[in-house]
C-alpha positions as CSV (number, residue, x, y, z in Angstrom):
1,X,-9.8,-5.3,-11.8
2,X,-6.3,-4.6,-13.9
3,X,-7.9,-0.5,-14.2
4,X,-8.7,-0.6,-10.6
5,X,-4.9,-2.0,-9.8
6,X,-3.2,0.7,-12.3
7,X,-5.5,3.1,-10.7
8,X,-3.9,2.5,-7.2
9,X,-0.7,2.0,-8.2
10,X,-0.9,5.3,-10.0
11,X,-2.0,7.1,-6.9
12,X,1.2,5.5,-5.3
13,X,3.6,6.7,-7.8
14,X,2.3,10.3,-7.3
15,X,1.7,10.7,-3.4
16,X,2.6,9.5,-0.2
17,X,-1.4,10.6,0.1
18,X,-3.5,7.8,1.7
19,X,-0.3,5.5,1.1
20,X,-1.8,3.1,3.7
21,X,-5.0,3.0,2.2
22,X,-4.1,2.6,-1.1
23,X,-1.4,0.0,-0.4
24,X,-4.2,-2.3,1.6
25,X,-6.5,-2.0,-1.6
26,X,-3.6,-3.4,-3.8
27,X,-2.9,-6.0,-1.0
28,X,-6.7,-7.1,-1.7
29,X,-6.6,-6.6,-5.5
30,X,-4.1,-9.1,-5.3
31,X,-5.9,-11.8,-3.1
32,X,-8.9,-11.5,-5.0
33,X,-6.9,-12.0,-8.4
34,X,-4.6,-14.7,-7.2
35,X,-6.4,-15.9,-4.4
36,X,-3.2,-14.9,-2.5
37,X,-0.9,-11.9,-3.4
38,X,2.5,-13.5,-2.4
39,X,4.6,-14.0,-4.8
40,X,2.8,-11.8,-7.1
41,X,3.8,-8.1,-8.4
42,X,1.0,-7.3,-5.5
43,X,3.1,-9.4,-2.7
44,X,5.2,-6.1,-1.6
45,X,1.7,-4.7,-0.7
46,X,0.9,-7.8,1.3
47,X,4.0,-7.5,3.0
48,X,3.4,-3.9,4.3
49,X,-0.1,-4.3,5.1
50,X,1.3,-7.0,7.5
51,X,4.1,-4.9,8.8
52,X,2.0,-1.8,9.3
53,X,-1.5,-3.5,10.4
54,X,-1.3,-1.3,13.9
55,X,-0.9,1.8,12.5
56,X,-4.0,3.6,12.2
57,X,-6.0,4.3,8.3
58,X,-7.8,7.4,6.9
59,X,-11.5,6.7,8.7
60,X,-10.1,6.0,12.1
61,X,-7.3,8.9,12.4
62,X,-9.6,11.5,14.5
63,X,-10.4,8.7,17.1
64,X,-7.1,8.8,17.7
65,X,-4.8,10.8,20.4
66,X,-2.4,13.5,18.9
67,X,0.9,11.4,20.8
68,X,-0.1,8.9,19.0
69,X,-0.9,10.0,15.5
70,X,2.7,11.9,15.7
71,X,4.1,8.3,16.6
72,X,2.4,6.5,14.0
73,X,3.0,9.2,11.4
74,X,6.8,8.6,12.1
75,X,6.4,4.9,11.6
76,X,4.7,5.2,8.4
77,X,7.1,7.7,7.1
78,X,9.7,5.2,8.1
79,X,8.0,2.7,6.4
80,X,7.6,4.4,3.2
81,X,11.1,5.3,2.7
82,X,12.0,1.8,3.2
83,X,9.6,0.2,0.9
84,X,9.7,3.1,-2.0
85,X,12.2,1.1,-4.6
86,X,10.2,-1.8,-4.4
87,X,6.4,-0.6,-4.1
88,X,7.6,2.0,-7.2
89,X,8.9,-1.4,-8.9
90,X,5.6,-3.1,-8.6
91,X,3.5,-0.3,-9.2
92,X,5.2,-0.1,-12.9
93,X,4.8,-3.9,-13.5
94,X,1.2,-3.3,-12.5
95,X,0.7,-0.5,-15.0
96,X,2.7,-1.8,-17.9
97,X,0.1,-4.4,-17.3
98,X,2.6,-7.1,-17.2
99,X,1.1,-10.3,-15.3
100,X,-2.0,-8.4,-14.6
């Protein structure tokens, strides 16, 4: 699981690229490791899985109207920006392998 984490959190570092995607498997890595990711170097990822839960992820993007693609691609942008100090943050607890 810890090379699996450091593999994701890697991917984060380098791209915005399947940011969602990747952020919902740390989210998970988390709740299988602690039973519960809050309050855990994986709790940021918890926390924007919740807050972005509507928009839409990798497999269903071309079920999905171009209005609203453009709208949710503006949210998640949005998102990203906000989040970036504190998903980088965790990402290099997870790596340094510090309570992981």
């Amino acid at each position: 699981m810890p090379e699996e984490a450091i593999k994701f959190a890697k991917k984060l570092l380098e791209s915005d690229e399947d940011y969602l995607d990747n952020v919902i498997k740390l989210s998970h890595i988390g709740n299988e490791k602690y039973g519960q990711c809050w309050n855990t170097e994986f709790h940021i990822f918890g926390e924007i899985e919740s807050e972005t839960d509507h928009l839409p992820l990798i497999h269903v993007r071309s079920k999905c109207s171009e209005e609203f693609l453009i709208k949710a691609d503006k949210e998640l942008k949005e998102t990203i920006e906000y989040y970036r100090d504190s998903v980088t943050k965790a990402c290099n607890i997870i790596i340094s392998g510090k309570n992981v």
